[in-house]
N, CA, C and O atoms as a DFTB+ gen file, in Angstrom:
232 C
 N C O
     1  1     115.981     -77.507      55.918
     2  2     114.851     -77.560      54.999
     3  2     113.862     -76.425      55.264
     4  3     113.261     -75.804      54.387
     5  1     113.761     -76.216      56.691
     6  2     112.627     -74.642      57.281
     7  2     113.136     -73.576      56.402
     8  3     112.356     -72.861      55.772
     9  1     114.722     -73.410      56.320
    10  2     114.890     -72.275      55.637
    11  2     114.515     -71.987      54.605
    12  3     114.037     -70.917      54.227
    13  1     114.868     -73.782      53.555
    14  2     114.633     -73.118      52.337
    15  2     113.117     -73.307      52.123
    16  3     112.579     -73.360      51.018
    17  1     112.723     -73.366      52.875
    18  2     110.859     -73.156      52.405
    19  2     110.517     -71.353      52.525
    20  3     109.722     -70.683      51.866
    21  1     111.284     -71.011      53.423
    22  2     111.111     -69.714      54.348
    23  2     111.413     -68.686      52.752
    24  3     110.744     -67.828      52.176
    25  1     113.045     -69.460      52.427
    26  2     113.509     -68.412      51.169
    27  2     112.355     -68.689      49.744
    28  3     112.184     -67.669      49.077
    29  1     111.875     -69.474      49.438
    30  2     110.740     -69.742      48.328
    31  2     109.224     -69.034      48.956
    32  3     108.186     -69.059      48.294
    33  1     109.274     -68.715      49.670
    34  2     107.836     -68.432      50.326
    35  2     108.049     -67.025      50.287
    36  3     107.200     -66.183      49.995
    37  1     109.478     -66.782      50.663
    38  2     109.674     -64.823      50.666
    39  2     110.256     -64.406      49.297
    40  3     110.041     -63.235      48.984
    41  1     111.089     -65.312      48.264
    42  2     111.269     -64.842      46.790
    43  2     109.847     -64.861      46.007
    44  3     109.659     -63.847      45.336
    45  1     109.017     -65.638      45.978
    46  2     107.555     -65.856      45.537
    47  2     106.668     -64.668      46.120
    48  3     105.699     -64.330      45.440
    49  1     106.921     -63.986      47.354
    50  2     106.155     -63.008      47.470
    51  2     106.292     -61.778      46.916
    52  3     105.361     -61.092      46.495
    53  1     108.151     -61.316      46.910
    54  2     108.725     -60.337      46.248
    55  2     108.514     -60.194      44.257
    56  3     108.394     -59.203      43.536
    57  1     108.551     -61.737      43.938
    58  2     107.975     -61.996      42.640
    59  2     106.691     -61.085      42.442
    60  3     106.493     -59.981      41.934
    61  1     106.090     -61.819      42.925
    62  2     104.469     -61.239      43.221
    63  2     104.593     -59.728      43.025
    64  3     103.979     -59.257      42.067
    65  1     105.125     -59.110      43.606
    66  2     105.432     -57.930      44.282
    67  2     105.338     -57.388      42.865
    68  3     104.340     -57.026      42.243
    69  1     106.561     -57.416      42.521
    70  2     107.260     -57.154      41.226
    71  2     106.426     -57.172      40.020
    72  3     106.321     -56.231      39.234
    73  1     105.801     -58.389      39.922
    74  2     104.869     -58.580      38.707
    75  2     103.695     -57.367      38.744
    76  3     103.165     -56.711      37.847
    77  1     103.536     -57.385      40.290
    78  2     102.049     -56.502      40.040
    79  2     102.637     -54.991      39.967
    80  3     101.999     -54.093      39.417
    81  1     103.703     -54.815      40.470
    82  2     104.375     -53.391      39.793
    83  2     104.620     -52.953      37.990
    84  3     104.381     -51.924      37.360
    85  1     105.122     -54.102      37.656
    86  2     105.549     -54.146      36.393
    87  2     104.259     -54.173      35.760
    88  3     103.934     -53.664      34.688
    89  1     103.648     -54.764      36.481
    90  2     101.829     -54.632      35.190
    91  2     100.959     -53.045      35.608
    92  3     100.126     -52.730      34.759
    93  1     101.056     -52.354      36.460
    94  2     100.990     -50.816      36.857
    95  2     101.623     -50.051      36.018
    96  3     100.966     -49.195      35.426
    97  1     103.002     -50.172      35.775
    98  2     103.547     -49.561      34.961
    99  2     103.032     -49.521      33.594
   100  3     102.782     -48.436      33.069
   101  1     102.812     -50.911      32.822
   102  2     102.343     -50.725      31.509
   103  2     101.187     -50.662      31.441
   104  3     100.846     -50.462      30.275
   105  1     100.009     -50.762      32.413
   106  2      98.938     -50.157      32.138
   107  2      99.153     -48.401      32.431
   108  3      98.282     -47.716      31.895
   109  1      99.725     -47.990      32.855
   110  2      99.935     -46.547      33.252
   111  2     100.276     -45.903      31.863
   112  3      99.619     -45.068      31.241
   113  1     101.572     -46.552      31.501
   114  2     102.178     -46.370      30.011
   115  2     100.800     -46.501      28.655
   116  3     100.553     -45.748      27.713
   117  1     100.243     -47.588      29.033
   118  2      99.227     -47.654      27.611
   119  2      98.280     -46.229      27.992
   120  3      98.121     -45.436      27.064
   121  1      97.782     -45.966      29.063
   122  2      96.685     -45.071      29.468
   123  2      97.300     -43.722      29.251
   124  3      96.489     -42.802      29.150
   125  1      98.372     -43.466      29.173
   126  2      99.174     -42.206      29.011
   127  2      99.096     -41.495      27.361
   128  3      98.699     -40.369      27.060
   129  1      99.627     -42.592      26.448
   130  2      99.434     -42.939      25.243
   131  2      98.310     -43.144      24.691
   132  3      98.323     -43.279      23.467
   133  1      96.908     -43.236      25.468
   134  2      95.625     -43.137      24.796
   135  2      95.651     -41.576      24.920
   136  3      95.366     -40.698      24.105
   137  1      96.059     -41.531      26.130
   138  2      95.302     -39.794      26.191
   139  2      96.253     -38.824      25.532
   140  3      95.818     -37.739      25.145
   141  1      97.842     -39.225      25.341
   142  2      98.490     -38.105      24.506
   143  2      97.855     -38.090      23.238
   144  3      97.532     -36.943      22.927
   145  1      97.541     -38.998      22.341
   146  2      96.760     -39.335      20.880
   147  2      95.643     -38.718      20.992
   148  3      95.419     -37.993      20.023
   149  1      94.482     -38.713      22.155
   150  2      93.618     -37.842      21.551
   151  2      93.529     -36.830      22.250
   152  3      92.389     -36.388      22.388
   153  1      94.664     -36.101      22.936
   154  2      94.502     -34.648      23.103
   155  2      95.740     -34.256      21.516
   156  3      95.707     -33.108      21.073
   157  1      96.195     -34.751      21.200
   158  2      97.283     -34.339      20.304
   159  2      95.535     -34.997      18.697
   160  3      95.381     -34.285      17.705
   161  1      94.892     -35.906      18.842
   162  2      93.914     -35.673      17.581
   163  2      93.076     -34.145      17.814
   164  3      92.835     -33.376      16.883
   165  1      92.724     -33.911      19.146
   166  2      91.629     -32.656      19.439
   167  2      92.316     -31.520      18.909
   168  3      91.817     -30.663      18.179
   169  1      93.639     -31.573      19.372
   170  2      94.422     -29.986      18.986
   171  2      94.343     -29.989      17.159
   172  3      93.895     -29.041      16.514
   173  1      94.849     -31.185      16.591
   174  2      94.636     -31.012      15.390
   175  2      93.535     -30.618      14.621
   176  3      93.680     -29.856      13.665
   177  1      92.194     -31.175      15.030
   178  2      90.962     -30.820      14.614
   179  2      90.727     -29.290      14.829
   180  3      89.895     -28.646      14.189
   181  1      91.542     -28.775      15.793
   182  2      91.610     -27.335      16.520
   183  2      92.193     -26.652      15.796
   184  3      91.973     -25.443      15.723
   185  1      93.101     -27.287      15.070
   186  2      93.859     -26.336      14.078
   187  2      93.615     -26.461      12.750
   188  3      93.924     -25.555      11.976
   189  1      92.937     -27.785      12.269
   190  2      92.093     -27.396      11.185
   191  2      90.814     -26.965      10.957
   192  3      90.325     -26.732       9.851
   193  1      90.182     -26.844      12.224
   194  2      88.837     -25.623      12.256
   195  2      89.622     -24.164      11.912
   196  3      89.395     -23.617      10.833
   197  1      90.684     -23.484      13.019
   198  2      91.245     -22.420      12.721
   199  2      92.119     -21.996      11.369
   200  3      92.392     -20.843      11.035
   201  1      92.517     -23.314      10.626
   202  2      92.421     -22.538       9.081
   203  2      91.848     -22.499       8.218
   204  3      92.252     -21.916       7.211
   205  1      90.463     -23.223       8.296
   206  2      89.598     -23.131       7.511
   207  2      88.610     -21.828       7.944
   208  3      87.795     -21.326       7.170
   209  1      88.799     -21.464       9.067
   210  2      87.895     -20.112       9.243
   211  2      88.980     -18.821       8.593
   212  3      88.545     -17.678       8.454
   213  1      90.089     -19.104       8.315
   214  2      91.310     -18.377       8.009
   215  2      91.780     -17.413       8.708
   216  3      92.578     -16.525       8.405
   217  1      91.176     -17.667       9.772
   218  2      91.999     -16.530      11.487
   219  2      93.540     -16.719      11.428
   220  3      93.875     -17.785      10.913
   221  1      94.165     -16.219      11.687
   222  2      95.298     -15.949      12.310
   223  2      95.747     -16.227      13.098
   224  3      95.166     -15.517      13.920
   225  1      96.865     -17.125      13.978
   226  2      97.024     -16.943      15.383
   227  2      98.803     -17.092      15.158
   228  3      99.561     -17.555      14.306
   229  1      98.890     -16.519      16.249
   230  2     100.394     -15.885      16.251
   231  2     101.021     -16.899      17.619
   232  3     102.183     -16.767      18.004
């Protein structure tokens, strides 16, 4: 019976483990995805300032 308390006490910690990895990841993932959207909105605004001034860029 020691053991199997031993094995629920050490799968429940690795759980643990796991969960708080897996929730790192998708907060990492959402925070990645805020910031590609508004460096990818800034560049756009960047490129419709530069054709409305009608510059050129090569």
């Amino acid at each position: 019976m020691a053991n199997l308390i031993l094995f629920v006490n050490s799968f429940l910690s690795y759980l643990l483990l796991f969960v708080l990895i897996v929730a790192l990841v998708i907060v990492a993932c959402v925070i990645g995805v805020k910031w590609r959207k508004s460096k990818d909105a800034k560049a756009a605004l960047g490129t419709q300032a530069d054709a409305a001034d009608g510059s050129t860029t090569a």
